[in-house]
N, C-alpha and C positions, 0 to 999 in steps of 0.2 A: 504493500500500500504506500503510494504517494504520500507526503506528508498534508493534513489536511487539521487546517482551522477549523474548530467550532466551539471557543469561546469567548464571541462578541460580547457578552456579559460584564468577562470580563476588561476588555479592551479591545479598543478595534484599532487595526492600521490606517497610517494619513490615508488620507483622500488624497489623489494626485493632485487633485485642484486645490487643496489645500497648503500642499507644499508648493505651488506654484505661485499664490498668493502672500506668504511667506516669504519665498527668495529675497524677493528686495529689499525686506529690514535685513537681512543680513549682509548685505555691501551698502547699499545707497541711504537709504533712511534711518541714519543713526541718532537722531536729532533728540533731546528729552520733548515730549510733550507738554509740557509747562512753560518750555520756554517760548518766547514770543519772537523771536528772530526767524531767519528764511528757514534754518537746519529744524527747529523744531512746530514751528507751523505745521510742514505735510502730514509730518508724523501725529499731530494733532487729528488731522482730516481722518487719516487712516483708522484710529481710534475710535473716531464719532462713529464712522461708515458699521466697522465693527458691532459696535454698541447697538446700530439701528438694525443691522443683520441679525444679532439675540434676539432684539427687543419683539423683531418681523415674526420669531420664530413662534412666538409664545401670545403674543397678542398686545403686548405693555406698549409703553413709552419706550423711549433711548434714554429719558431718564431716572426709569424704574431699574434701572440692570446696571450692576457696580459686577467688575471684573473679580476674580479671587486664584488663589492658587490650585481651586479643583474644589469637588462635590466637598467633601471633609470640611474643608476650612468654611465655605459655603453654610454650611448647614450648622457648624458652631457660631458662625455671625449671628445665623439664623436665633436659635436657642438661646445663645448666651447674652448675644446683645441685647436682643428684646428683652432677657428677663431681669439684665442689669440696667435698663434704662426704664423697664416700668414693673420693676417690683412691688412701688409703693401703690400700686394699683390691687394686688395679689399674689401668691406666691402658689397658684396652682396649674401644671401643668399634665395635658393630656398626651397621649401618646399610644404605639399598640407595641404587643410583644413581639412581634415581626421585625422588626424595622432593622436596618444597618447598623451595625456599630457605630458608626458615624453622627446617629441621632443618638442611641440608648447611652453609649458613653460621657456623651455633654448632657445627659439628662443625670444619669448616675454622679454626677460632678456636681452638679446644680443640686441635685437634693443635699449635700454632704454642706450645702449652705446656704440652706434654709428650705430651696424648695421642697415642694411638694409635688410624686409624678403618681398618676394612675397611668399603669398598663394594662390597654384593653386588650383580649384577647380576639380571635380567628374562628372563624364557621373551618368544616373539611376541608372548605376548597380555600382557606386561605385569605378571606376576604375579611373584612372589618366590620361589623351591624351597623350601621349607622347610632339606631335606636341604642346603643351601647353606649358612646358617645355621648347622645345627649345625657344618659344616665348617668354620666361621670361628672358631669358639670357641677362643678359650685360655685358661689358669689367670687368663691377665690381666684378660679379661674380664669387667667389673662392668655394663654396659649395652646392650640392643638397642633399637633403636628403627625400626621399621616402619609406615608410615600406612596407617592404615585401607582407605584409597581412596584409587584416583589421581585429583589433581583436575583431569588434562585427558581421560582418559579415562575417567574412573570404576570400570576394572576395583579388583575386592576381592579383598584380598590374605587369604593365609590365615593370620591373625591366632590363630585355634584354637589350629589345628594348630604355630604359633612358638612361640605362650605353654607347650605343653604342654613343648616344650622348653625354654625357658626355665626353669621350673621343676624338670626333670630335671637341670639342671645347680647351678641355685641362682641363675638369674642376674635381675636386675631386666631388668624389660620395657616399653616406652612404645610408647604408640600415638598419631599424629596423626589423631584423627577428625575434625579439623574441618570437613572435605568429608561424613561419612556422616553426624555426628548429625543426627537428626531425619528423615534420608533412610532409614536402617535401622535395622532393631533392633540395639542395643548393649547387651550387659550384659559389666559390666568383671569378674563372677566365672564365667561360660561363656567369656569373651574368655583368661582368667587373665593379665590385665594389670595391672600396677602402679602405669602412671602412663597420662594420658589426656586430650587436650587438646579442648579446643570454643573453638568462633568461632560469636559471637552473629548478624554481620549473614550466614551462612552459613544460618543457620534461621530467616529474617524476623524477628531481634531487632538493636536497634542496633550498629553499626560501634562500636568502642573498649569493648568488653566481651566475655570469653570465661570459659573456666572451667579448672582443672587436676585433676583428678579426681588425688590421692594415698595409695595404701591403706597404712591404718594400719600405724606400722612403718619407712615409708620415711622417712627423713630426709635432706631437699634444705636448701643453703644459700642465703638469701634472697638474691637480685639486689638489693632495697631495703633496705637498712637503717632502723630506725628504731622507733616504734611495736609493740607486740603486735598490732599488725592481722590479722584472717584465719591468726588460729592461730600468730601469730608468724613468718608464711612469709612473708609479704607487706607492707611497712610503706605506713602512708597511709591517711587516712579512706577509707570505701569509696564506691565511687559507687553509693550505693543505687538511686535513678532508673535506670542501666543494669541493673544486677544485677536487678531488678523485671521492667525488660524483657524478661531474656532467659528468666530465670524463669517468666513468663507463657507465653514462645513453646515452652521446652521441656516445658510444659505441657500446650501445642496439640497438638506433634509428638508426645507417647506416645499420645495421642487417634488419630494417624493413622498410627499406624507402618507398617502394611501398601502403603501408596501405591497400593492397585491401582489406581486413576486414572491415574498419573501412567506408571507403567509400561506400560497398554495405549496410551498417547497419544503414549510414546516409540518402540513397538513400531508404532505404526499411522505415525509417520512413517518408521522405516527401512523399512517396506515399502513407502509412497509414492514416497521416493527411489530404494530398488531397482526399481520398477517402470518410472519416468521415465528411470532413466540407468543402468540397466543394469551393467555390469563399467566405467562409467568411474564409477563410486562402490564407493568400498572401508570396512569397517569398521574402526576401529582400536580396538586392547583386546577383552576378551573379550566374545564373542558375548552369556553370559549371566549368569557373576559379575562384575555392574556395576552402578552404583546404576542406580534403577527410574527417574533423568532426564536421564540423559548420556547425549549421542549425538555420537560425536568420528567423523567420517567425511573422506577426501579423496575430493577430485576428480583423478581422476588427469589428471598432466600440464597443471594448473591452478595457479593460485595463489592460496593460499586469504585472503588480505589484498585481494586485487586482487577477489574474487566479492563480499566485504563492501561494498568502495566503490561497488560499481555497484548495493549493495543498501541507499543509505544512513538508509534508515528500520528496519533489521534491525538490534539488537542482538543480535552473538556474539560470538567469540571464537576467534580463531587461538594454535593451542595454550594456556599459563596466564596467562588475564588480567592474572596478577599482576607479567610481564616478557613483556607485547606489547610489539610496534613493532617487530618483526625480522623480516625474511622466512627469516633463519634457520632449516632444521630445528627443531621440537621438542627439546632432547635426551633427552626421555621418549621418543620416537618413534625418534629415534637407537637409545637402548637397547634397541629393543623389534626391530629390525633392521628397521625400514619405508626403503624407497628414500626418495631423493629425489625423483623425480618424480612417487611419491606422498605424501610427505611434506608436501613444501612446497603439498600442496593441503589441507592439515587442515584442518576448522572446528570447534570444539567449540560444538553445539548442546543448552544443556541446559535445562531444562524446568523450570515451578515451579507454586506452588498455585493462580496465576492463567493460565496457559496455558490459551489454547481451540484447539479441534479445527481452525476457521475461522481460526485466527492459523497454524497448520502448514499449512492448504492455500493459504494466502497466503504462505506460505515457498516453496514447491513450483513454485506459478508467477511468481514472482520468480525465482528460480533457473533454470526452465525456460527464462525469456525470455533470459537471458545467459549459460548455457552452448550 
């Protein structure tokens, strides 16, 4: 077997148009953006262009969206600023057992100083009640924060229908997209979200650049001090060159938002696998509100770290790339009430712009030969 990618999940490779939008800051356009002379004028331009290429992607303003160094730091602005700049409002925050480390970490940090987090839990397929949510609410209550998508299963969560309470009650709302942008359509005023995180190298734009979508109004207190950088939220020249990049790729993805490619090819491998292996292949997350190139499946009574090794030209991922190396249960899969002896056979196969039909039936019988 050829060597063959499939996990976009985890990271996906530049976009060529990305890297070609790119080139220039690194010989021509070295100029800082703050300054006001000819060298850093264009570079200015280029920054704005960028900002409105996010801003296009998601539905906002160009100046709801402050640049960062990826989904992580994003999503701590997100939590920590808000609950440092409006504590004296309340000190309770909502949130689900699902979510990234990335959330649950700056929540666990935040309780150890003062706050208060409820962790709502997951139906089978992985989804949030809404009705749960509101159940969690108290007077204290100043933030929700729910992800877009799960990013070992990719079920989508019902974001709508949170936000609509959220705003019934008066409360601020955060979403971690960093797994759907560019995979689905997002708009942050149908979403009725407030705050809204992207990770570049998640939509074939570089690793160490993301975005934090902020609707006007909200006031977060800056993790960096220093500089008026990026609206005064953010201090530190900007790294224009990323910001280009990711700009260009969120460019690409409103171009393609629909994915039907992607989705008939994810659809045409779960019925390969059902076909081949029958009830010892289980689906995990929901059958159909899931992005259109996740495909998280076990082998029952397998182990899903152990099918990788014996498949070692196959790039996946057992449960979230982002804390492999444990034959560990999932604890998304915990949450979702899957066994262990299907559990522990998870793989998360998920799909991207360069996936062919020939690299999935080259999965099929690599799998066939060692199950």
């Amino acid at each position: 077997m050829e060597k063959i990618y499939l996990d976009y999940n985890a990271s996906t490779p530049l976009a060529p148009e990305v890297v070609d939008a790119m080139q220039p800051l690194l010989t021509d356009f070295y100029g800082n953006p703050s300054a006001l002379h000819w060298a850093g004028s264009p570079v200015k331009e280029l920054l704005q262009n960028a900002r409105e290429q996010v801003a296009n992607l998601i539905g906002s303003s160009s100046r709801e969206v402050i640049f960062t160094s990826g989904g992580s730091e994003a999503n701590n602005l997100a939590l920590k600023g808000f609950y440092f700049k409006n504590r004296h409002k309340g000190n309770h925050i909502i949130t689900s057992k699902i979510e990234h480390p990335a959330i649950m970490n700056p929540c666990k940090f935040l309780e150890q100083i003062g706050a208060k987090v409820t962790y709502v839990g997951v139906d089978r397929y992985g989804r949030v009640l809404p009705e749960e949510i509101e159940k969690a609410i108290t007077k204290e209550t100043i933030l929700i924060s729910i992800m877009h998508s799960n990013n070992e299963t990719g079920t989508l969560q019902p974001i709508k229908e949170i936000g609509k309470i959220t705003k019934r009650h008066g409360i601020v709302f955060h979403t971690d997209a960093s797994q759907s942008a560019g995979k689905v359509t997002i708009d942050v005023n149908e979403l009725k979200v407030d705050l809204l995180t992207i990770a570049g190298h998640k939509l074939y734009a570089p690793k160490g650049i993301g975005a934090l979508f902020i609707r006007d109004g909200i006031e977060l207190e800056p993790l960096i001090h220093g500089a008026g950088h990026e609206f005064g939220i953010r201090a530190g020249t900007e790294n224009t060159l990323l910001a280009v990049g990711l700009g260009k790729a969120c460019e690409i993805a409103k171009q393609h938002e629909t994915n039907q490619r992607l989705k008939e090819l994810t659809s045409y491998f779960w019925s390969q696998l059902k076909d081949e292996f029958g009830e010892q292949v289980v689906l995990n997350g929901h059958p159909e509100l899931r992005l259109p190139n996740t495909l998280n499946v076990s082998f029952v009574r397998k182990i899903g770290q152990d099918l990788l090794l014996a498949i070692p030209n196959l790039a996946a991922s057992t449960g979230s790339a982002c804390h492999a190396g444990s034959i560990e249960l999932s604890p998304v899969l915990k949450e979702m009430g899957v066994s262990e002896d299907v559990g522990m056979g998870a793989i998360r196969f998920s799909l991207g712009r360069y996936t062919t039909k020939d690299e999935i039936n080259q999965v099929i019988f690599g799998l066939k030969k060692i199950i």
